[in-house]
PLY file of the C-alpha trace (Angstrom):
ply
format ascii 1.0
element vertex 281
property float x
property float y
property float z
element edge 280
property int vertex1
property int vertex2
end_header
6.45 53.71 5.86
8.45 52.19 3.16
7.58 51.63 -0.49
6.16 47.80 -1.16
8.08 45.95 -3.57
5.84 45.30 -6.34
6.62 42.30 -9.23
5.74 42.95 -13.06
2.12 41.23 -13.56
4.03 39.43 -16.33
6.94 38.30 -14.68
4.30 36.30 -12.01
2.76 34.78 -15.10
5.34 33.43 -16.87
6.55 31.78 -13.75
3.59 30.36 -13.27
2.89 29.22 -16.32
6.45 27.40 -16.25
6.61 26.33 -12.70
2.45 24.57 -13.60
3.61 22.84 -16.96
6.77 21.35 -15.07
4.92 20.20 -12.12
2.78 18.23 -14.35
5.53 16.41 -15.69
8.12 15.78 -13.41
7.90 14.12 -10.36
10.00 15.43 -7.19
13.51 13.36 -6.31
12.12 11.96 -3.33
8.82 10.25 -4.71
11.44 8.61 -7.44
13.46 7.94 -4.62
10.62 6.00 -2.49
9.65 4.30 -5.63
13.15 2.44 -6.28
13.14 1.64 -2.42
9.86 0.00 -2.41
10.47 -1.75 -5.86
13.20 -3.63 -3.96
11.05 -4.49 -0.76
7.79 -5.43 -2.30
7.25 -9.13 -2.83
4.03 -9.08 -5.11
5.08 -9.47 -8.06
1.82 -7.42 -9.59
3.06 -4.78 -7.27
6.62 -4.89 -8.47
5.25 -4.47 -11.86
3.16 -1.25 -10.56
6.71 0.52 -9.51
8.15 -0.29 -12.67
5.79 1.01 -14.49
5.44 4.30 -12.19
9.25 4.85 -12.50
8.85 4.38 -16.55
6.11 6.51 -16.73
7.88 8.91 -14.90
10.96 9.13 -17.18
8.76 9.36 -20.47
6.93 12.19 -19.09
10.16 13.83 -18.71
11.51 12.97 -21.64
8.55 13.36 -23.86
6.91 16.59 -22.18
3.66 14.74 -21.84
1.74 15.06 -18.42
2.47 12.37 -15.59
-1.15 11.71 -15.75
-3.96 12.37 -17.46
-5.75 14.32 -14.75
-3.91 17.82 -14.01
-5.37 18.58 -11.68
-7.49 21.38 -10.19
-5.25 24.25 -9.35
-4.53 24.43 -5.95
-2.14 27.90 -4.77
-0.45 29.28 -1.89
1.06 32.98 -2.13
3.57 33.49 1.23
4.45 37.13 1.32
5.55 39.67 4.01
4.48 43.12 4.63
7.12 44.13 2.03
5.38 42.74 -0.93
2.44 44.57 -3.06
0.26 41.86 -3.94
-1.89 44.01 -6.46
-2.90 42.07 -9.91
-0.95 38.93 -7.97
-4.25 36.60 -8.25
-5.11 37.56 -11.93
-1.18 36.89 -12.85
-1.32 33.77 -11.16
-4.65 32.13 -13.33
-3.74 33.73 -16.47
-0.49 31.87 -15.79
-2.48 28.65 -15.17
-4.51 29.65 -18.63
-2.07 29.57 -20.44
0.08 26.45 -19.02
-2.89 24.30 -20.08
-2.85 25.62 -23.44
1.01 25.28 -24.13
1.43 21.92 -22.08
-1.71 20.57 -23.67
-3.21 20.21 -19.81
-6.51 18.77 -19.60
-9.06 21.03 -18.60
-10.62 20.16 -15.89
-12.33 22.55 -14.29
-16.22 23.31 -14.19
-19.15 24.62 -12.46
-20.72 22.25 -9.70
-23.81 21.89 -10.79
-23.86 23.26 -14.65
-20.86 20.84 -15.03
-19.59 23.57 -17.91
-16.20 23.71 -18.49
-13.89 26.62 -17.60
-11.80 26.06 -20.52
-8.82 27.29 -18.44
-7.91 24.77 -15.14
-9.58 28.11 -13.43
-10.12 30.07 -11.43
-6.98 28.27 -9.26
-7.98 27.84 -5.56
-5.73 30.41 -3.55
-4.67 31.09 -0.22
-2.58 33.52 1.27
0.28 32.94 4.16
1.59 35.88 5.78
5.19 35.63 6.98
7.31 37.54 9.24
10.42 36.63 6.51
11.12 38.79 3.63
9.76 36.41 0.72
7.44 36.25 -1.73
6.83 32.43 -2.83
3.93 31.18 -5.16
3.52 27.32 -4.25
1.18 25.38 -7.06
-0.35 22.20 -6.62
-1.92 20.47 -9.70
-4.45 18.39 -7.46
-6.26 15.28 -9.01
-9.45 14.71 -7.73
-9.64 10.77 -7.62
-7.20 11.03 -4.70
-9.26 14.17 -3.58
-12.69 12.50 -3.59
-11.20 10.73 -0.72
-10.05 12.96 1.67
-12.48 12.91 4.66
-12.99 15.28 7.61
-14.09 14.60 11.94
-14.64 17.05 14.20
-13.88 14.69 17.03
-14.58 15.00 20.78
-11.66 16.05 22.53
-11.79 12.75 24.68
-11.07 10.34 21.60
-7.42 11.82 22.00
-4.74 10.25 19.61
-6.57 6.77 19.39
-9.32 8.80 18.03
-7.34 10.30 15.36
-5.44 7.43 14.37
-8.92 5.40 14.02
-10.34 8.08 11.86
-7.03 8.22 9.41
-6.85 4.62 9.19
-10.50 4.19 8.82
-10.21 6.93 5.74
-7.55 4.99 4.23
-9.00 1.20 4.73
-12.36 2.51 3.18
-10.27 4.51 0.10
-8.49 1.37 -0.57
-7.37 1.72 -4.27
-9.42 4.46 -5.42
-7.19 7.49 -4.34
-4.13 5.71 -6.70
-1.94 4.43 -3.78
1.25 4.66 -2.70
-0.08 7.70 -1.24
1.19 11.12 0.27
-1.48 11.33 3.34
-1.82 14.97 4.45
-3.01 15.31 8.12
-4.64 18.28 9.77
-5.35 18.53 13.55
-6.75 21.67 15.12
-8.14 24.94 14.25
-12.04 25.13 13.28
-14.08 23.29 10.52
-12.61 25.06 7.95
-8.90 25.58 8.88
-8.00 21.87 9.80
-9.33 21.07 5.87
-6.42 23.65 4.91
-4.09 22.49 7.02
-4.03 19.14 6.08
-3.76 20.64 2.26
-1.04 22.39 3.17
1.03 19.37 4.54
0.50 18.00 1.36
3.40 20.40 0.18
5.68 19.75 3.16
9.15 19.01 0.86
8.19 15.19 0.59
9.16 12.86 3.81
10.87 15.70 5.40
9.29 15.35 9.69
7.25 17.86 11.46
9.55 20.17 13.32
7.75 18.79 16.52
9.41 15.50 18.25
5.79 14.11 19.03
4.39 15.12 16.10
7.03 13.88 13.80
6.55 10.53 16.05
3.01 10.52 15.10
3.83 10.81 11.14
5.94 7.60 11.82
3.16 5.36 13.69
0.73 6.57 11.42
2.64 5.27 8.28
3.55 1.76 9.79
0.28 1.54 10.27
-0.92 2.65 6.97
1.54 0.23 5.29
0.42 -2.48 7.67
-2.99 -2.88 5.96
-1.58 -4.34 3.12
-3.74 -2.16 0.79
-0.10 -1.62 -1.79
0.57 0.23 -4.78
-2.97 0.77 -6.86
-4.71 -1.75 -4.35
-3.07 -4.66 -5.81
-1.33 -5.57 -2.33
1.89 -5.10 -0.63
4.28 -3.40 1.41
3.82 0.24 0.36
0.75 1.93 0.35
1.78 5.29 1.87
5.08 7.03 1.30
4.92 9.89 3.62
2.72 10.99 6.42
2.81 14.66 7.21
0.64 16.76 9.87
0.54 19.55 10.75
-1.25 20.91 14.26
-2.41 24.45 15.50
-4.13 25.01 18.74
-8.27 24.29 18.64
-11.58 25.10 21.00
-11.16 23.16 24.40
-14.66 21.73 22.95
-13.33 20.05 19.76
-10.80 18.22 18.31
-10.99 18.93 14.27
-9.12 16.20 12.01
-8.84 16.23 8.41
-7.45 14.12 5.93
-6.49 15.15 2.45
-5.37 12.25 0.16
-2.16 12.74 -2.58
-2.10 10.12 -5.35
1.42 8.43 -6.13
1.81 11.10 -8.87
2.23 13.86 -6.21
2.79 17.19 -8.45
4.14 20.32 -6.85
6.39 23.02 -7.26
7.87 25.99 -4.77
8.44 29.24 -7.12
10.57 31.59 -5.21
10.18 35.33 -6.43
11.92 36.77 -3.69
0 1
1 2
2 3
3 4
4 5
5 6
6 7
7 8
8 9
9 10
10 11
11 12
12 13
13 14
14 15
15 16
16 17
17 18
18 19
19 20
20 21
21 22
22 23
23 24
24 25
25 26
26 27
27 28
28 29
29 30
30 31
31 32
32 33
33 34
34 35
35 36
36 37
37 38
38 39
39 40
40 41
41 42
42 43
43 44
44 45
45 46
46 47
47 48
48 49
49 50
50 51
51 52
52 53
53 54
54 55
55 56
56 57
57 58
58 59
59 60
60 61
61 62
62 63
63 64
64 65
65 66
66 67
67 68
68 69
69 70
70 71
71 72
72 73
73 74
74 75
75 76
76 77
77 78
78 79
79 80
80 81
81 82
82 83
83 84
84 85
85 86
86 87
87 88
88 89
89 90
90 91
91 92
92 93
93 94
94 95
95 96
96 97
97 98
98 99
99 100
100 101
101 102
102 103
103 104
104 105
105 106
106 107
107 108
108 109
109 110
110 111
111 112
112 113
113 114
114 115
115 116
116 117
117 118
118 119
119 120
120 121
121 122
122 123
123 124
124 125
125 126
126 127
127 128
128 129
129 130
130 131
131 132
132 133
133 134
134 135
135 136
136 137
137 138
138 139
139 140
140 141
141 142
142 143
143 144
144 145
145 146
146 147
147 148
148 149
149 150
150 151
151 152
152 153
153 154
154 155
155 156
156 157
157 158
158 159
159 160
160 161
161 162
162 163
163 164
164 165
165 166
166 167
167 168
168 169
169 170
170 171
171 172
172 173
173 174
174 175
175 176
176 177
177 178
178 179
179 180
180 181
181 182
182 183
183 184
184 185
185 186
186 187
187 188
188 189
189 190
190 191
191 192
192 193
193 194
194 195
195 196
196 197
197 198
198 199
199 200
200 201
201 202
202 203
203 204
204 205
205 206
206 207
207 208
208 209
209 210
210 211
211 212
212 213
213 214
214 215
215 216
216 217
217 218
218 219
219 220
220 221
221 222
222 223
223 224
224 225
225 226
226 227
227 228
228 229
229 230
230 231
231 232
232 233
233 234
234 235
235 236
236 237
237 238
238 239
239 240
240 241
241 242
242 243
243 244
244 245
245 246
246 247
247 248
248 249
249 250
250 251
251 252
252 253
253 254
254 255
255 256
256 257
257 258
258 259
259 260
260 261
261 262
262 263
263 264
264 265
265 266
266 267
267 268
268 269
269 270
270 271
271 272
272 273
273 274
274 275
275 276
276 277
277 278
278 279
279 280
């Protein structure tokens, strides 16, 4: 049996801590890219105003190394690694790297216990899940996840006999009754399949699909696209003030379920959708 490639504890934390404070402040191509677009189709002029301001905010965050907004999030992490990699001291690197981002990048903190409501004083512990993959790689993927978007994800286990009409009726449903308070345009993260708790993860994990890019599935990927006209067709618009755009992207994503149950899950991104992909190996 060969020897697992192990990475220095301090190596995964300064990535980390870099890849964390970056995601907070810059915004991926593609949401900039959606913005301009819908500035051009959107006849409201309060919702014109609402894509200005997003793409101004946008470039002072940059420019000024202040967060994109206020809330940074609660840490949300996904380690993929192969058999190859020695994950020893990996989940200790990866919140002391969180730790510290908030201190440098002057994050907000927060975290804090559920009922207590104290303070971690850290964005931490980050929420972390593991993906194994048959691939040689080692990849830390961070999400600083805002909660007013969060607060409105929802969750069905359906009967199998609603079908698609069922699950489109529950995602629109989740959306009409969100209306403004998740920060639209939004990134809508779909999960189908699995149990209770999987289909909650899977429709976190769509969430960090590479923005707009399909589901490798034909049907699937045809589903994303009904589901957004339909989205957009409710009028709701950029920060509920009407309009053209109030989803950007749809992504699912589907794994086989019990022939008793049809689990859907729907896990809300704000219009300041933070993420970054730090490959190791």
């Amino acid at each position: 049996m060969s020897e697992k490639i192990k990475f220095g504890i301090d190596e995964i934390k300064e990535a980390v801590k870099k890849g964390y404070i970056e995601a907070c402040l810059k915004l991926p191509e593609e949401i900039l890219k959606k913005f301009n677009e819908a500035l051009e189709i959107e006849k409201n002029p309060l919702s014109k105003r609402a894509f200005e301001i997003f793409l101004e905010n946008a470039k002072l965050a940059e420019r000024e190394k202040i967060p994109l907004c206020q809330d940074t999030g609660i840490p949300v992490v996904i380690v993929r690694f192969s058999s190859e990699i020695d994950l020893s001291g990996v989940e200790k690197a990866i919140n002391e790297g969180i730790a510290e981002a908030v201190e440098e990048g002057y994050l907000r903190k927060s975290v804090a216990h559920p009922l207590s409501r104290k303070n971690t004083g850290t964005n931490t512990p980050a929420i972390i899940h593991y993906e194994y993959s048959q691939e040689k790689t080692f990849e830390i993927w961070i999400m600083p996840k805002g909660c007013g978007s969060e607060n409105m994800s929802k969750l069905a286990m359906l009967a199998p006999v609603k079908g698609i009409t069922g699950i489109k009726e529950f995602v629109i449903n989740t959306i009409k009754e969100a209306g403004p308070n998740p920060c639209p345009p939004l990134i809508v993260g779909i999960g189908i399949g699995g149990n209770f708790e999987r289909v909650a993860y899977l429709a976190k994990k769509a969430l960090f699909r590479d923005p707009g890019k399909p589901n490798k599935d034909p049907d699937i990927a045809k589903l994303e696209r009904e589901l957004l006209c339909e989205i957009n067709a409710l009028g709701i618009g950029p920060l509920g003030f009407g309009g053209e755009t109030t989803a950007l992207f749809v992504h699912i994503e589907v794994e086989p379920c019990h022939i008793a149950s049809l689990p859907v899950a729907v896990n809300l991104q704000c219009h300041s959708a933070r993420a970054k992909k730090i490959k190791i190996l």
